[in-house]
Gaussian input, Z-matrix of N, CA and C with variables (Angstrom, degrees):
# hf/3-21g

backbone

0 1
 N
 C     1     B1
 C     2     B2     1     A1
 N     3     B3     2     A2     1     D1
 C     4     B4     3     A3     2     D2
 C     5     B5     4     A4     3     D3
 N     6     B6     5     A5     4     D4
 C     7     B7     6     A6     5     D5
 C     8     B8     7     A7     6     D6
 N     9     B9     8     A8     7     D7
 C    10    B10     9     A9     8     D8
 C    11    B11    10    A10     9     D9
 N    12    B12    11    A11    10    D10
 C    13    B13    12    A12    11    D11
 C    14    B14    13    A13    12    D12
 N    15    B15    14    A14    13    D13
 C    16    B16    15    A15    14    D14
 C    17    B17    16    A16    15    D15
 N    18    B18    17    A17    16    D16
 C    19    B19    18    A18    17    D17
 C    20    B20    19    A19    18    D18
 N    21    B21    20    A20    19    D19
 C    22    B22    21    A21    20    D20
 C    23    B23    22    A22    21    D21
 N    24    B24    23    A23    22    D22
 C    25    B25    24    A24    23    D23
 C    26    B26    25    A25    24    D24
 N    27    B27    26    A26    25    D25
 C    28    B28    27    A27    26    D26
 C    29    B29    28    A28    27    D27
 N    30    B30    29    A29    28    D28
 C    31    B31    30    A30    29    D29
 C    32    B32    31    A31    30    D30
 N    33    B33    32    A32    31    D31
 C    34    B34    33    A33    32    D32
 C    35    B35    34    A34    33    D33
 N    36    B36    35    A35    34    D34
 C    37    B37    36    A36    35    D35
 C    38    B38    37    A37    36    D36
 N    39    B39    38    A38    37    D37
 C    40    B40    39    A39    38    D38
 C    41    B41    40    A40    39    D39
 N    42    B42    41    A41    40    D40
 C    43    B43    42    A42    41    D41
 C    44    B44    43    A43    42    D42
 N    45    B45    44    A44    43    D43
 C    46    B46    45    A45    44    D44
 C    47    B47    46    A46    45    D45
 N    48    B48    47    A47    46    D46
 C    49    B49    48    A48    47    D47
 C    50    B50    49    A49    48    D48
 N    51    B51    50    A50    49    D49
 C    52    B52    51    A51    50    D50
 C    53    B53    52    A52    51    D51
 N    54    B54    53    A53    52    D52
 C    55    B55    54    A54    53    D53
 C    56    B56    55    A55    54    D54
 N    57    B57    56    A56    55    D55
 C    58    B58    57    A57    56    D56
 C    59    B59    58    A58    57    D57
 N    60    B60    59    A59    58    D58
 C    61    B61    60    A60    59    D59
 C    62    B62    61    A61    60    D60
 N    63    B63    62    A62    61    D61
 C    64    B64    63    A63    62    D62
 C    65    B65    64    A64    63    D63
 N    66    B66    65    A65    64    D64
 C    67    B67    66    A66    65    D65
 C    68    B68    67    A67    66    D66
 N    69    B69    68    A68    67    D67
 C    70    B70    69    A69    68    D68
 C    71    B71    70    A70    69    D69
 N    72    B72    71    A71    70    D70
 C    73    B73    72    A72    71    D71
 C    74    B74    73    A73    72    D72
 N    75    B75    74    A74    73    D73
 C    76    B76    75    A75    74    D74
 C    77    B77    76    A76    75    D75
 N    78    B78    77    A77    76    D76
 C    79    B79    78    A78    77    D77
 C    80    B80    79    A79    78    D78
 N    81    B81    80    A80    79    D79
 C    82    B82    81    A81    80    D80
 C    83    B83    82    A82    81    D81
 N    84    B84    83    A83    82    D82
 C    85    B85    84    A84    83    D83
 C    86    B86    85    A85    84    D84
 N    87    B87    86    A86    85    D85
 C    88    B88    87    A87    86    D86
 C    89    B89    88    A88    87    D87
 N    90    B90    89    A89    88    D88
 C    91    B91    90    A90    89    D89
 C    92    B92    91    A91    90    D90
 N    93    B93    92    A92    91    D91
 C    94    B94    93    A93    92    D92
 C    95    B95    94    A94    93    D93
 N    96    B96    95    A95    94    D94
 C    97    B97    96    A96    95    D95
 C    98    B98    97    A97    96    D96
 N    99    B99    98    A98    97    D97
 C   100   B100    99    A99    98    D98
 C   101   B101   100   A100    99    D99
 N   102   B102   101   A101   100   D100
 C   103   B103   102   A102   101   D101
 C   104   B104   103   A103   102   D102
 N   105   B105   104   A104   103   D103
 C   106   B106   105   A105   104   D104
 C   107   B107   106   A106   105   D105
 N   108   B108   107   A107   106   D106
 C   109   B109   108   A108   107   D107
 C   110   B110   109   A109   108   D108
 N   111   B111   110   A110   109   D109
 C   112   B112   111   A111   110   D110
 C   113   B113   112   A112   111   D111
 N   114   B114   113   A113   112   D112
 C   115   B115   114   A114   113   D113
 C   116   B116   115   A115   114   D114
 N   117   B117   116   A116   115   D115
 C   118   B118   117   A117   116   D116
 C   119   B119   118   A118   117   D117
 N   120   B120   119   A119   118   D118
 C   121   B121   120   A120   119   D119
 C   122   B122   121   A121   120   D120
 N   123   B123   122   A122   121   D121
 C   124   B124   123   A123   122   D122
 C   125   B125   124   A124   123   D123
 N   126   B126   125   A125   124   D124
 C   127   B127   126   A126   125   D125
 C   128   B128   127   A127   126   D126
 N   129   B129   128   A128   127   D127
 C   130   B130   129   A129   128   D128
 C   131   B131   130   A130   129   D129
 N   132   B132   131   A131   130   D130
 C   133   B133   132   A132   131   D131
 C   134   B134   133   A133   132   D132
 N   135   B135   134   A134   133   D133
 C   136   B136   135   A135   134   D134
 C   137   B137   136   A136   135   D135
 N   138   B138   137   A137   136   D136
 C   139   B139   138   A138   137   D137
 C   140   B140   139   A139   138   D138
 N   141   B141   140   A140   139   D139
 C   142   B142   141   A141   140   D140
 C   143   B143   142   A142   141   D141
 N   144   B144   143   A143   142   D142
 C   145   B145   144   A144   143   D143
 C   146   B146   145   A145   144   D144
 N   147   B147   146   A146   145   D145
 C   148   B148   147   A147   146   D146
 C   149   B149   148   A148   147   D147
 N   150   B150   149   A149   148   D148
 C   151   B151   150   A150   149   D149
 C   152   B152   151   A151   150   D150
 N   153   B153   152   A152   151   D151
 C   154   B154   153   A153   152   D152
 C   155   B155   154   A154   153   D153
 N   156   B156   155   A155   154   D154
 C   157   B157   156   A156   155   D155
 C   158   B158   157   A157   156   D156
 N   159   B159   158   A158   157   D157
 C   160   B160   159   A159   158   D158
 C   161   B161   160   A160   159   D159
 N   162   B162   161   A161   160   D160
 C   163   B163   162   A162   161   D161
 C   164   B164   163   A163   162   D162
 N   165   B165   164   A164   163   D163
 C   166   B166   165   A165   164   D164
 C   167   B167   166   A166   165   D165
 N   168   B168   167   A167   166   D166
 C   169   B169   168   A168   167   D167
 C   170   B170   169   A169   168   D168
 N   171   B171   170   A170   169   D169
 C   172   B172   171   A171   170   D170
 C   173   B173   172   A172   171   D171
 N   174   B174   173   A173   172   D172
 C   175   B175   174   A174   173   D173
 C   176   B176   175   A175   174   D174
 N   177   B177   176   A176   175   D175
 C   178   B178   177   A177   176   D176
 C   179   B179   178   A178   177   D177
 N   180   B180   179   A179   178   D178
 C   181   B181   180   A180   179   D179
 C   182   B182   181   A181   180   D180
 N   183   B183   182   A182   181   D181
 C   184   B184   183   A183   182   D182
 C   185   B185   184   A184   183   D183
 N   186   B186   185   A185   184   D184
 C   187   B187   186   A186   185   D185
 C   188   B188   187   A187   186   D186
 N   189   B189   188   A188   187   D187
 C   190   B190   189   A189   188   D188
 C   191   B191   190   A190   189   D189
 N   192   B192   191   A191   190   D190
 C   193   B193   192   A192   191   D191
 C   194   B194   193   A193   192   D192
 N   195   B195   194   A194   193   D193
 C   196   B196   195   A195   194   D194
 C   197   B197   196   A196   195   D195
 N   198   B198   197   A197   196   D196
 C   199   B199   198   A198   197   D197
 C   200   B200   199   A199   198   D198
 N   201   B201   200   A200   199   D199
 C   202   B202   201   A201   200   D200
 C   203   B203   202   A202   201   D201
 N   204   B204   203   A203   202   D202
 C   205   B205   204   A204   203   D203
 C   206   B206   205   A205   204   D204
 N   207   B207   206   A206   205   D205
 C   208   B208   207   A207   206   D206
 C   209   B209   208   A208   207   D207
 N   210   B210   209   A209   208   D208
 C   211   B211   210   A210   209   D209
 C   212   B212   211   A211   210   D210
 N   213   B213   212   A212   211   D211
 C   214   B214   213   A213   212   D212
 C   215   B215   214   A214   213   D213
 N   216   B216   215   A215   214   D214
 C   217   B217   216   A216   215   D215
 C   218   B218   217   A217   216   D216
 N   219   B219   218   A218   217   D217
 C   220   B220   219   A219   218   D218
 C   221   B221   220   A220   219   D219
 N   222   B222   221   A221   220   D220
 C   223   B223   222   A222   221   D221
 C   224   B224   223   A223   222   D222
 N   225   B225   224   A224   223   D223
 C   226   B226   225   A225   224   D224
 C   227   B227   226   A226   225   D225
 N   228   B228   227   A227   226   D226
 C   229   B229   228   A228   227   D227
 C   230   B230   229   A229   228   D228
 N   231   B231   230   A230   229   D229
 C   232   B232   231   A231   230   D230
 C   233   B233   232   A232   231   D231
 N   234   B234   233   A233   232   D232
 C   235   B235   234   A234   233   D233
 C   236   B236   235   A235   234   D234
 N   237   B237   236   A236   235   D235
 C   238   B238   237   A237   236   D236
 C   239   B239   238   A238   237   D237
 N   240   B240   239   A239   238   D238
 C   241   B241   240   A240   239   D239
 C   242   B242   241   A241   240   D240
 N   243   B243   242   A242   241   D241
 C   244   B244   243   A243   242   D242
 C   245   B245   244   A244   243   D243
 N   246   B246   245   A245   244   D244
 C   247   B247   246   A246   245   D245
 C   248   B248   247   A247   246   D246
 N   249   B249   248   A248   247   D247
 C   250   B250   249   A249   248   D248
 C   251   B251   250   A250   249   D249
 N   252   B252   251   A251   250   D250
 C   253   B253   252   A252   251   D251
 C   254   B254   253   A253   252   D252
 N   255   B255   254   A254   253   D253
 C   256   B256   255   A255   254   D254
 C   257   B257   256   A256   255   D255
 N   258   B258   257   A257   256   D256
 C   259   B259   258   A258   257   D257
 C   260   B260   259   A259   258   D258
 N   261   B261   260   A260   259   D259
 C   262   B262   261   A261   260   D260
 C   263   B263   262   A262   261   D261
 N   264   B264   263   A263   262   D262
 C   265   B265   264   A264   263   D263
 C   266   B266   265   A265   264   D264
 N   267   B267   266   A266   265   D265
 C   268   B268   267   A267   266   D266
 C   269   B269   268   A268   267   D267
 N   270   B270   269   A269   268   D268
 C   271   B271   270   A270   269   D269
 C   272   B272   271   A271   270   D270
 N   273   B273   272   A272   271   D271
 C   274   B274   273   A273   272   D272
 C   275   B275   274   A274   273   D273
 N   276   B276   275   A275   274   D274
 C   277   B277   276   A276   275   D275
 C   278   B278   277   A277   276   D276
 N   279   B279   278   A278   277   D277
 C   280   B280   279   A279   278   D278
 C   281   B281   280   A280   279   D279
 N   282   B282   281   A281   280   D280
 C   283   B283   282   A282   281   D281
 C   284   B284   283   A283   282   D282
 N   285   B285   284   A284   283   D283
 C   286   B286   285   A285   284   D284
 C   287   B287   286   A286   285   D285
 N   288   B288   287   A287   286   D286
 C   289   B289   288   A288   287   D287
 C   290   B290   289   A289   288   D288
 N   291   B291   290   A290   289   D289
 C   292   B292   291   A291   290   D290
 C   293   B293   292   A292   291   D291

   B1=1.4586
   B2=1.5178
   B3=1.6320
   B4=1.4912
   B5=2.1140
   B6=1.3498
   B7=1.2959
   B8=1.6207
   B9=1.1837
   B10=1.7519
   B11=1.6164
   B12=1.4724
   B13=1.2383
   B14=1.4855
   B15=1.5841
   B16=1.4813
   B17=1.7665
   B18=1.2030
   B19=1.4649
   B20=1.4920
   B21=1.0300
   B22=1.5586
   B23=1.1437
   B24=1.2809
   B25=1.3208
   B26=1.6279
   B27=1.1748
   B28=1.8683
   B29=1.0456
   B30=1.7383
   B31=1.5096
   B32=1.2729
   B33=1.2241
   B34=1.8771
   B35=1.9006
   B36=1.5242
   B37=1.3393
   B38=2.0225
   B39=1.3259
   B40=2.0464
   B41=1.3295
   B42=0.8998
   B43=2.1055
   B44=1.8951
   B45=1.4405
   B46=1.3908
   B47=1.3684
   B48=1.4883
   B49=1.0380
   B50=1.1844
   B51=1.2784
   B52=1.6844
   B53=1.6318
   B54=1.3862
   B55=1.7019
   B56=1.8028
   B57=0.9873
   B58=1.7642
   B59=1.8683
   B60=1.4249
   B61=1.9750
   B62=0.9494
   B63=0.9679
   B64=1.9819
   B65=1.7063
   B66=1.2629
   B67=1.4708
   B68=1.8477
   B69=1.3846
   B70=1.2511
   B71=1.4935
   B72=1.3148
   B73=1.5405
   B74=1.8884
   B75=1.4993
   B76=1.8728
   B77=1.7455
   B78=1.6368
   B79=1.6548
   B80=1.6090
   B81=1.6717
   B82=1.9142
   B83=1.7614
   B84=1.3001
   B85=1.0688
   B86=1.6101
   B87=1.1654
   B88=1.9819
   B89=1.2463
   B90=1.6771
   B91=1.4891
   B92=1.5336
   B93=1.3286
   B94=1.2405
   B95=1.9735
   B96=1.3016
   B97=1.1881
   B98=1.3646
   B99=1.2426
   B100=1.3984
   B101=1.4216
   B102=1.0412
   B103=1.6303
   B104=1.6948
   B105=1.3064
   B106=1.6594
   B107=1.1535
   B108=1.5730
   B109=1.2205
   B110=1.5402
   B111=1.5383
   B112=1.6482
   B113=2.0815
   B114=1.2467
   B115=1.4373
   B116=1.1209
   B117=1.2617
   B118=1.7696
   B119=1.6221
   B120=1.4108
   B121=1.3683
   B122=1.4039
   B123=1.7306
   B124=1.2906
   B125=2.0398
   B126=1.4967
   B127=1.9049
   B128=1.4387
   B129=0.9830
   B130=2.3308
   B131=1.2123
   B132=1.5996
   B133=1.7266
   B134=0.9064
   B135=1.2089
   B136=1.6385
   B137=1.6183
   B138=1.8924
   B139=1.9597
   B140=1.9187
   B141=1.0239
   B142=1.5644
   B143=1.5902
   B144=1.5628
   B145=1.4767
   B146=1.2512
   B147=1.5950
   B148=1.2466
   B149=1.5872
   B150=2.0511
   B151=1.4508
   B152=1.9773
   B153=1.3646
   B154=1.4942
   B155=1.8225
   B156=1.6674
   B157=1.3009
   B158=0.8948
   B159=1.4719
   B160=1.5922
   B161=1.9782
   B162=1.0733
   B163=1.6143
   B164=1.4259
   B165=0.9822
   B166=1.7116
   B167=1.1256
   B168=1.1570
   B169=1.5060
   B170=1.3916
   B171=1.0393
   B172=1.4930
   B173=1.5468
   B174=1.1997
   B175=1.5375
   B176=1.8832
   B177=1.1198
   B178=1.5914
   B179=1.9150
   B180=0.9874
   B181=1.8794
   B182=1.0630
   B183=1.7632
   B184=1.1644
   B185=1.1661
   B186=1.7849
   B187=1.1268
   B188=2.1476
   B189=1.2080
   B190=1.1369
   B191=1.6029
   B192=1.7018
   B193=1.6960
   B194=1.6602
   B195=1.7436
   B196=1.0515
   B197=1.9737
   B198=1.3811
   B199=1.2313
   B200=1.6898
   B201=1.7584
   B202=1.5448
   B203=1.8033
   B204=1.2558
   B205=1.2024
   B206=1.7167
   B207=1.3044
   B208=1.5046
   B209=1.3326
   B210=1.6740
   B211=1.1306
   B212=1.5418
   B213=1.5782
   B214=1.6763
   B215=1.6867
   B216=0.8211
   B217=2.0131
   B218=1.3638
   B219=1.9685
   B220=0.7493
   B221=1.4557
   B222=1.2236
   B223=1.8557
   B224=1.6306
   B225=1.2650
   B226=1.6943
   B227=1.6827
   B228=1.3157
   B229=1.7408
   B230=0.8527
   B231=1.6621
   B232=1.7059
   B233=1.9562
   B234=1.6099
   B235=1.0223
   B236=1.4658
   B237=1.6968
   B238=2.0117
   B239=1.3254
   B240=1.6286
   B241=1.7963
   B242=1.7191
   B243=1.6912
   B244=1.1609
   B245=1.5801
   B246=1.0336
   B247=1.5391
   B248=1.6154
   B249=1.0611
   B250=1.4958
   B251=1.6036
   B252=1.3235
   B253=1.5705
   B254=1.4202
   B255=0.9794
   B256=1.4779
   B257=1.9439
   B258=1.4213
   B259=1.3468
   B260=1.3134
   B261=1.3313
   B262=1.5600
   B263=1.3815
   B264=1.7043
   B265=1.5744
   B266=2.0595
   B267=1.4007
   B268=1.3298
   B269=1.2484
   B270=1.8260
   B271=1.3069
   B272=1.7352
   B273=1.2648
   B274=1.2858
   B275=1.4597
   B276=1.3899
   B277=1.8341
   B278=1.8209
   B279=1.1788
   B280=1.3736
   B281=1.5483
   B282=1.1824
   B283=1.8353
   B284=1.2429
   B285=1.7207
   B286=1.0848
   B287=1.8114
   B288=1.2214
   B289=1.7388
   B290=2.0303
   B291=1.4535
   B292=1.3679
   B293=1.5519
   A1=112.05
   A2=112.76
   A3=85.59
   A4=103.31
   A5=103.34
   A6=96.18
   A7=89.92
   A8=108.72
   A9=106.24
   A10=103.14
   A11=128.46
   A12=114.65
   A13=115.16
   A14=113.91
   A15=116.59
   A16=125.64
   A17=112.52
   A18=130.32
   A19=81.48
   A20=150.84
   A21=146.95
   A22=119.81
   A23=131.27
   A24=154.23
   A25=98.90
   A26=112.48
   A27=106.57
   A28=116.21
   A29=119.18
   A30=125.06
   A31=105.17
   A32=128.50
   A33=118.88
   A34=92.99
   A35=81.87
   A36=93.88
   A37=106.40
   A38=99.31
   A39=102.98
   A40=116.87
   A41=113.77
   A42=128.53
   A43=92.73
   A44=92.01
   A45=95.78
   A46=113.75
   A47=123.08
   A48=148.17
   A49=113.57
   A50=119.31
   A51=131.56
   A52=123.05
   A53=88.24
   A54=101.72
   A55=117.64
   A56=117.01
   A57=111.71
   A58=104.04
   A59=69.66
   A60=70.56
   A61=135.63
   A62=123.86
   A63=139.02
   A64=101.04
   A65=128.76
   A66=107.02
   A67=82.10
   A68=110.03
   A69=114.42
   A70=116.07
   A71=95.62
   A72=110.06
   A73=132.37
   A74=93.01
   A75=117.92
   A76=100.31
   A77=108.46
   A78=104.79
   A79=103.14
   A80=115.41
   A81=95.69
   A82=99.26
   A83=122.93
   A84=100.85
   A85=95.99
   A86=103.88
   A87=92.88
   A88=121.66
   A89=102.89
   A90=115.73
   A91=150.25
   A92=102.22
   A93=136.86
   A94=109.93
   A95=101.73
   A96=109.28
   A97=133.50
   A98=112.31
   A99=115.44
   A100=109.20
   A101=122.08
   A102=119.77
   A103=110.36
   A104=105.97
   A105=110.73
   A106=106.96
   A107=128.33
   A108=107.02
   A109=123.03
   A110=115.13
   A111=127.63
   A112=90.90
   A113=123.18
   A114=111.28
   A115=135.07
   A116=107.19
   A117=136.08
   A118=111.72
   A119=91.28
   A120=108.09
   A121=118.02
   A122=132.25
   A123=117.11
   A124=108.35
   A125=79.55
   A126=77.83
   A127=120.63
   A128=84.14
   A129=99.68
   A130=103.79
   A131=91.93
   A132=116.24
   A133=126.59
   A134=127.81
   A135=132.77
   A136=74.97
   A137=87.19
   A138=99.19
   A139=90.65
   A140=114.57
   A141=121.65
   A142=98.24
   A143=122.50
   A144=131.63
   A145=104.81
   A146=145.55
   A147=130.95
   A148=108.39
   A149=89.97
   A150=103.02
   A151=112.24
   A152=107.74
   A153=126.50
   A154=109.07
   A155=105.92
   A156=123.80
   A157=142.30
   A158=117.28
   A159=101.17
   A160=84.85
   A161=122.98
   A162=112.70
   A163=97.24
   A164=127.30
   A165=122.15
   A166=125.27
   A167=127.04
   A168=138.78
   A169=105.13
   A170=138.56
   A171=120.26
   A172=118.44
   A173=96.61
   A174=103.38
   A175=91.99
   A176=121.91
   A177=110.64
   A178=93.88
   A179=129.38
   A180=115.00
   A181=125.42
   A182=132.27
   A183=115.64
   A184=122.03
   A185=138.08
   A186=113.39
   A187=89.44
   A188=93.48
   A189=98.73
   A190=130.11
   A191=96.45
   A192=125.24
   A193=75.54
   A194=120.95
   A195=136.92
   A196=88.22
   A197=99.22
   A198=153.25
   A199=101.24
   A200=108.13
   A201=94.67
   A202=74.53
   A203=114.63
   A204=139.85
   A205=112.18
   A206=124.12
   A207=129.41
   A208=113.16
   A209=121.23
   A210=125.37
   A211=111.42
   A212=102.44
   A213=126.10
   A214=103.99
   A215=141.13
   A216=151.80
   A217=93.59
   A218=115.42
   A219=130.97
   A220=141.86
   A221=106.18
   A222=107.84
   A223=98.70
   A224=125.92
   A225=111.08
   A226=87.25
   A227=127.93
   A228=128.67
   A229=99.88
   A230=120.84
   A231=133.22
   A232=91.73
   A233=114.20
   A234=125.44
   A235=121.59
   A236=120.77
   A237=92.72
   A238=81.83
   A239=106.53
   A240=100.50
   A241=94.58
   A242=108.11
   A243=107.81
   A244=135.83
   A245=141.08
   A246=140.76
   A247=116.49
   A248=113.61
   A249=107.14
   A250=106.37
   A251=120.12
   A252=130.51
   A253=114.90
   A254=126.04
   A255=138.08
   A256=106.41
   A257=98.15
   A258=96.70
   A259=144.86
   A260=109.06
   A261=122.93
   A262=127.80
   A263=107.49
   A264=131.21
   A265=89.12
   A266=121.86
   A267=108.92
   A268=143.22
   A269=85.17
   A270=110.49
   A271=98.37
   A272=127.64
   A273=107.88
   A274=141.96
   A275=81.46
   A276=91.02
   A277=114.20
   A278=112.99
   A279=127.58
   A280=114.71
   A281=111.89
   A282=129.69
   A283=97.70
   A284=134.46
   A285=111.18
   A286=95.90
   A287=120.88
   A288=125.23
   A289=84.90
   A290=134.14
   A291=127.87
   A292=96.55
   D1=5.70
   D2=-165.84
   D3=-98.69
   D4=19.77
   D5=179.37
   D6=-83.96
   D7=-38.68
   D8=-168.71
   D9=-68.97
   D10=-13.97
   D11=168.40
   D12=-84.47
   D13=-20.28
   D14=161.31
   D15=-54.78
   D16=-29.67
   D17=-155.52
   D18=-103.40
   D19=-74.97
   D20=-178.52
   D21=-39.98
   D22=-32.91
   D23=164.57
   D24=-46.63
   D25=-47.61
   D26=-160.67
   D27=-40.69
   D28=164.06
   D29=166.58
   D30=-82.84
   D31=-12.83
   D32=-176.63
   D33=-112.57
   D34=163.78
   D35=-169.83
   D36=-73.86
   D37=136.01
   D38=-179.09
   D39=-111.62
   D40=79.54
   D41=179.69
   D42=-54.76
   D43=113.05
   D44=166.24
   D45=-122.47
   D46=129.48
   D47=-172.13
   D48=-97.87
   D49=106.45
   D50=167.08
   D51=-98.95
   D52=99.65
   D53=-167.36
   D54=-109.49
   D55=165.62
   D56=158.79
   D57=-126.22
   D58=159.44
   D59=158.25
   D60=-98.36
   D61=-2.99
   D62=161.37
   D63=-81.39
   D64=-4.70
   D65=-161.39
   D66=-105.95
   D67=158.50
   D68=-169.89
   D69=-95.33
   D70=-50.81
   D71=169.42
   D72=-64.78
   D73=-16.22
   D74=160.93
   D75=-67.18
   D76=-54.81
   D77=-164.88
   D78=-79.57
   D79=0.29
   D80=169.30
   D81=-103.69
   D82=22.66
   D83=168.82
   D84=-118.23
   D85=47.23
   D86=168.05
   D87=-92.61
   D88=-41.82
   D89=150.81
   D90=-48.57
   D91=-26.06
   D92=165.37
   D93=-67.70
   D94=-68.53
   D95=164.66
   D96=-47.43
   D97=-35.42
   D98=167.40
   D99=-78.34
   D100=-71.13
   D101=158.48
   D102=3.85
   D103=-67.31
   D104=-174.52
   D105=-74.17
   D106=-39.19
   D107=-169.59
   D108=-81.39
   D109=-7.60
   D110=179.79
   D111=-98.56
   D112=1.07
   D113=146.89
   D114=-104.72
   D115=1.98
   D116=173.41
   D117=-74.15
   D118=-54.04
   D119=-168.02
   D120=51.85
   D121=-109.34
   D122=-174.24
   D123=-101.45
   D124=-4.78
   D125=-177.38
   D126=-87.37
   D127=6.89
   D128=160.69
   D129=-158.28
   D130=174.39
   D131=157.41
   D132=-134.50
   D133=160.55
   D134=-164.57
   D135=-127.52
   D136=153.67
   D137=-174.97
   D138=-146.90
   D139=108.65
   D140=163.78
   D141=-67.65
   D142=134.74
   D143=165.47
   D144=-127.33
   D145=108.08
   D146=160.15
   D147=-84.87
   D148=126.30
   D149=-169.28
   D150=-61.97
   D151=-10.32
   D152=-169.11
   D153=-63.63
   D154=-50.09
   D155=142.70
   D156=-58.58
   D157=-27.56
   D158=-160.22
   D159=-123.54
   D160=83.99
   D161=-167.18
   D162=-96.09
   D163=-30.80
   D164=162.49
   D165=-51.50
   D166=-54.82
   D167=166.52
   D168=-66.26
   D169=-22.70
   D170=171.51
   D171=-86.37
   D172=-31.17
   D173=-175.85
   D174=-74.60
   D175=-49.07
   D176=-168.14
   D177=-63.01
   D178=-44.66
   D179=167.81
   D180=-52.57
   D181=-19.64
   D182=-159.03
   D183=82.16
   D184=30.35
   D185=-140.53
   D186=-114.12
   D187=111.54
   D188=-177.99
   D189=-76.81
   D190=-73.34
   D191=-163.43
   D192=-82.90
   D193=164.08
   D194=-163.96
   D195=-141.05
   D196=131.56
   D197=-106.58
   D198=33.03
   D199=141.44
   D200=177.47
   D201=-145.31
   D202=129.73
   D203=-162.57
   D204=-108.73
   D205=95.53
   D206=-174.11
   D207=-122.78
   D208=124.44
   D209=168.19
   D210=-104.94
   D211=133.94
   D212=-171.38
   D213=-90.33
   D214=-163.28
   D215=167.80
   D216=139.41
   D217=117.96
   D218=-176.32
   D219=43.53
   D220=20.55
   D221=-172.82
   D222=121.21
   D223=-9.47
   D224=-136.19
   D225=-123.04
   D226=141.33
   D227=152.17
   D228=-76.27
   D229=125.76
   D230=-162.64
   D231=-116.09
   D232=-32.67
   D233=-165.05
   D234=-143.79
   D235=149.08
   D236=163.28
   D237=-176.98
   D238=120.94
   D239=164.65
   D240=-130.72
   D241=163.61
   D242=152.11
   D243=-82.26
   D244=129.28
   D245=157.50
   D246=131.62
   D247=-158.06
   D248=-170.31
   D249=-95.84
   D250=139.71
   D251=155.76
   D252=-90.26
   D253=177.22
   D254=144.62
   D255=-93.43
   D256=158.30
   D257=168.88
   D258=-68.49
   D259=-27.19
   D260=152.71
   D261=-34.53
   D262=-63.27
   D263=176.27
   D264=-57.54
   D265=-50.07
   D266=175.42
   D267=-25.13
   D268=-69.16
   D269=-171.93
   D270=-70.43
   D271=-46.44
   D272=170.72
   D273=-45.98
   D274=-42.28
   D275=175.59
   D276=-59.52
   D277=-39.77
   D278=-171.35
   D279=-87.78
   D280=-14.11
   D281=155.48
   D282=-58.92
   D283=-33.96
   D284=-146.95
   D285=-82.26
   D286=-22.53
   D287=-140.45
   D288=-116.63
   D289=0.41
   D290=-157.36
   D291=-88.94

């Protein structure tokens, strides 16, 4: 876990995405995700986590509903919903913390 305490740490805001590959609605937000993160460019990051791997770290989040959507800035949860967005609703949300 301590890369994920590196990545939380940042000065820009880090949308981490907790997905599987069996879940359906995780694999339509890949596109989406990329989308935001090539409109982000260097003033965020987007972070793919498959919960399949990482079962420690998900279980210490709570990570329930699949896509589960968390924004990091400096140490702090700024954000976190379950289910799918579009990238628009993204990029807005993550305007708010840049």
């Amino acid at each position: 876990m301590s890369k994920f305490g590196d990545l939380i740490d940042l000065e820009v805001p880090v949308l981490f995405n907790f997905y599987a590959e069996w879940n359906d609605a995780s694999l339509s937000m890949t596109p989406v995700l990329k989308d935001v993160a090539a409109a982000l460019g260097d003033k965020g990051k987007v972070i793919k986590i498959d919960v399949d791997k990482n079962q420690e770290l998900s279980q210490a989040l709570r990570i329930k509903g699949l896509p589960t959507l968390i924004i990091y800035k400096k140490g702090e949860m700024m954000w976190r919903q379950s289910g799918e967005l579009d990238a628009n609703t993204l990029l807005g949300i993550i305007s708010e913390y840049v």
